[in-house]
C-alpha positions in Angstrom: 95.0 97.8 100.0 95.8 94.1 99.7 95.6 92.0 96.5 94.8 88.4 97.4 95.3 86.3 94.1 94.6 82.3 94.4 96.5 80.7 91.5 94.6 78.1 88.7 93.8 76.9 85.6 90.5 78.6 84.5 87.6 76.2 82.5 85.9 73.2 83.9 88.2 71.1 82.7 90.9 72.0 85.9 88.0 72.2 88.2 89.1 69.9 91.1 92.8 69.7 90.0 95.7 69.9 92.1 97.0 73.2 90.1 93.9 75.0 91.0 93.9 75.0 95.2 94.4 78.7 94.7 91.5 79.1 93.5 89.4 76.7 95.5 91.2 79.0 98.5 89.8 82.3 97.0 86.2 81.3 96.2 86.7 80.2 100.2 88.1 83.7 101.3 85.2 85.3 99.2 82.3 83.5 100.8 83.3 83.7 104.2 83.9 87.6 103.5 80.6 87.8 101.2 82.8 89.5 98.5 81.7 88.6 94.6 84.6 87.3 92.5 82.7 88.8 88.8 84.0 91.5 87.6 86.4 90.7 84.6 89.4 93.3 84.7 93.2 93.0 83.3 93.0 89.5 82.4 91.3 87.8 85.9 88.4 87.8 87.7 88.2 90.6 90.6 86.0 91.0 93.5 86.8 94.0 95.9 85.7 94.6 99.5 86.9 95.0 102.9 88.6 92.2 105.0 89.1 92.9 109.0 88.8 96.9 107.8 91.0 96.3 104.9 90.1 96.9 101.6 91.2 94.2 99.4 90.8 92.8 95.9 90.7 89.2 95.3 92.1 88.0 92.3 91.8 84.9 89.9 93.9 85.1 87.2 92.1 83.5 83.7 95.6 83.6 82.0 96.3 80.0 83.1 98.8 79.1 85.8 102.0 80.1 83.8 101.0 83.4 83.0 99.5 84.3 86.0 102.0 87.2 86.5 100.9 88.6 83.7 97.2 89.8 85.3 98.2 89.8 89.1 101.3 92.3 87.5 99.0 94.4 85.7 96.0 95.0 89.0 98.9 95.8 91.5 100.4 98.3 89.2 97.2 99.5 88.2 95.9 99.6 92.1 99.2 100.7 93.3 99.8 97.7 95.8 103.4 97.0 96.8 104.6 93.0 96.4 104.9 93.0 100.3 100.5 93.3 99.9 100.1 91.0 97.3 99.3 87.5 99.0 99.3 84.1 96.7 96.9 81.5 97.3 99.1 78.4 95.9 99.2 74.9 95.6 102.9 73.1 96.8 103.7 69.7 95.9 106.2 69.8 98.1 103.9 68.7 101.0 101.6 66.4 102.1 97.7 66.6 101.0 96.5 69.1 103.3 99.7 71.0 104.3 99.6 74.6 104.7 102.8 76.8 105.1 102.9 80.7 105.1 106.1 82.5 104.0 106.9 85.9 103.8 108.7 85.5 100.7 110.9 83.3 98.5 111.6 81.5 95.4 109.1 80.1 92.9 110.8 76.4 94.3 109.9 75.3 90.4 105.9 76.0 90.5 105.6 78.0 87.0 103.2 80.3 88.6 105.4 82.0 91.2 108.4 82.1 88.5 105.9 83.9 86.6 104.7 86.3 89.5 108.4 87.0 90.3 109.3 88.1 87.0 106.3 90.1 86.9 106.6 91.6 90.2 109.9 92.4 89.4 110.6 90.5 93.2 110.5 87.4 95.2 109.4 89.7 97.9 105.9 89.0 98.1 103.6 86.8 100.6 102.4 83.3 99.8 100.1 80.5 101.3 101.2 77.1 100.2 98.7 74.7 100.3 99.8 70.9 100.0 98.4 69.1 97.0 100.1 66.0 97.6 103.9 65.1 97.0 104.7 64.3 93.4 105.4 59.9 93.7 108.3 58.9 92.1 108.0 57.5 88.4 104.7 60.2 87.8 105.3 63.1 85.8 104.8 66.5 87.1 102.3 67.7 84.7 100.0 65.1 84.9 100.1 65.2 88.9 99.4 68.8 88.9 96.6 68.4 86.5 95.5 65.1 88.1 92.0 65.7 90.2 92.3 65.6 93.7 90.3 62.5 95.4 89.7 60.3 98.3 91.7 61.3 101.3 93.8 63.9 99.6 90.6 65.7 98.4 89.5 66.0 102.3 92.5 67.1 103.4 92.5 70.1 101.0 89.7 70.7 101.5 90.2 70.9 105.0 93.2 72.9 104.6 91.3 75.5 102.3 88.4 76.1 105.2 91.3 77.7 107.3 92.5 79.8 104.5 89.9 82.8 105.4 91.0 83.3 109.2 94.7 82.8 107.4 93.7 85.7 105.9 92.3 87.8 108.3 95.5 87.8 110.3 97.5 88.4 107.3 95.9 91.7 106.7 95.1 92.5 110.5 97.8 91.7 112.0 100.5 91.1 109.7 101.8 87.8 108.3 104.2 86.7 111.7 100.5 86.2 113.8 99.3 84.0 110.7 102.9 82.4 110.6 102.6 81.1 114.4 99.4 80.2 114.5 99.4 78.1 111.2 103.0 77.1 110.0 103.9 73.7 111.3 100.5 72.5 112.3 99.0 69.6 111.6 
């Protein structure tokens, strides 16, 4: 079993926001794969189904962004997923609008999200899908970029970056995270 969680802000208010591309990117997953995100379980929103014959639960934590450890934590220990099959649906401000980078693991490269995912997790072992949000300009401070609403260009670029995120996806679960690697990292 896989947990897919997409990282956010829950409420209107962060609808649209750079912070919540992990959620944009789970709503996406669960429409292409016709699985309901409704059920309200452990502090998120859950939706379970199957994925290329896997059976996974997609996950939007409503603990905002620097608790989200706290729910994703409690479903994998409750579901008895391993890090290595918990996948995070994140936005990076480290790229460009529209960037998408897989890794197998790392550090929380100072998104409050993954710090708290880590230290719930108990490990920096666990799979991520960086979207790019846009690159923090200099003299703007980080909060209000991350909570700024995407628009213009940047907002078609994620967009267009969060279309891709199902078939990212289905080769994460199907055929393991270096086919989704080569296929996506370093495109443009």
């Amino acid at each position: 079993m896989y947990i897919i969680a997409g990282l956010g802000n829950p409420g209107l208010r962060y609808k649209n926001t750079r912070h919540n591309a992990g959620f944009e990117a789970v709503d996406r997953v669960a429409k292409v794969y016709n699985i309901r995100i409704k059920k309200k379980e452990k502090k998120a929103l859950t939706g379970s189904g199957v994925i290329e014959g896997q059976k996974v639960l997609l996950v939007k934590p409503q603990t905002y962004m620097n608790r989200s450890g706290d729910a994703v934590g409690e479903l994998a220990a409750y579901y008895g997923v391993s890090p290595e099959n918990v996948i995070v649906l994140v936005d990076d401000v480290m790229q460009d609008a529209g960037g998408l980078r897989i890794k197998r693991s790392g550090s929380a490269g100072g998104h409050n999200g993954l710090k708290s995912l880590i230290a719930c997790l108990g490990t920096e072992g666990f799979p991520r899908v960086r979207i790019g949000v846009g690159k923090l300009p200099p003299g703007v401070d980080m909060v209000g970029h991350v909570l700024g609403h995407l628009r213009g260009e940047d907002k078609k670029k994620v967009t267009e970056t969060v279309l891709k995120v199902p078939d990212v996806i289905g080769l994460m679960v199907s055929g393991g995270i270096d086919n989704a690697m080569n296929k996506y990292n370093g495109k443009k």
